[in-house]
C-alpha positions, -999 to +999 in steps of 0.1 A: -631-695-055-652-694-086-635-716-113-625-689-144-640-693-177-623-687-213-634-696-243-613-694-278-612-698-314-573-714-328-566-722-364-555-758-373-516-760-375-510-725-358-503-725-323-525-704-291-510-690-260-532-675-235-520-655-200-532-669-168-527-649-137-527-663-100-530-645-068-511-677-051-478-687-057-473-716-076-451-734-093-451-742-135-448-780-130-477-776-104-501-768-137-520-793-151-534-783-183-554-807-208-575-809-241-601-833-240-629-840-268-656-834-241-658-828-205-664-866-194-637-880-217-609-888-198-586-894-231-560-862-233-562-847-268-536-828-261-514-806-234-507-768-228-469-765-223-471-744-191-444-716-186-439-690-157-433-654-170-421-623-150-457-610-136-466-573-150-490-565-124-479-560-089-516-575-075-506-609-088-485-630-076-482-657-103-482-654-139-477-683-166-480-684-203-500-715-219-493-731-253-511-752-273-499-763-298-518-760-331-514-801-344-552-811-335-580-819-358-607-793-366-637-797-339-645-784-303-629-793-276-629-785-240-596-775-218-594-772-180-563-758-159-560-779-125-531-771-097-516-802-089-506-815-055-485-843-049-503-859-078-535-849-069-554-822-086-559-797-057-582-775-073-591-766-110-584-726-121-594-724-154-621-740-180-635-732-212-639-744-251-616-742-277-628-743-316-603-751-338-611-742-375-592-759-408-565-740-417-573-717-444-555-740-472-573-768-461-605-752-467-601-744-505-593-778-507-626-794-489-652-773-519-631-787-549-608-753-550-569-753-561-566-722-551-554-710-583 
């Protein structure tokens, strides 16, 4: 199985979900989902809280919602989505890059702006 690419652009402070449908069934808590500052690092920026939803399309068999929460510095990142097994990464599902810009008050601030 070819590993699934996704790239996307958060905003600083504001939290991303993204849907990620599975044609095996699986269990939340068998999701694995990290942040990392590059695709070598093994330091964890950060964790997508993974969540099974009700599937809306009868040709998949598992469907899970994936949150991020928005409380990581501006930069770009990299994410991947491994299924677990017995503590084991079994296989990875999902990869990509996630830019997250300043938040729009923060970037008044950075040219010398108030704003007002």
């Amino acid at each position: 199985m070819k590993i699934q690419r996704h790239d996307f652009v958060m905003e600083q402070g504001v939290s991303k979900s993204i849907v990620l449908e599975y044609n095996k069934e699986i269990a939340a808590n068998d999701l694995f989902a990290v942040v990392r500052s590059n695709a070598v690092d093994e330091e964890i920026v950060a964790k997508f809280d993974v969540v099974k939803i009700e599937n809306t399309d009868e040709a998949v068999t598992s469907t899970f919602k994936l949150t991020l929460d928005g409380d990581i510095s501006p930069g770009r990142y990299v994410y991947d989505v491994f299924s677990y097994t017995a503590d084991k990464p079994k296989s990875k599902l999902l990869k990509g890059y996630i830019l997250v810009k300043a938040s729009v008050s923060d970037r008044g601030r950075d040219r010398g702006n108030t704003g007002v």
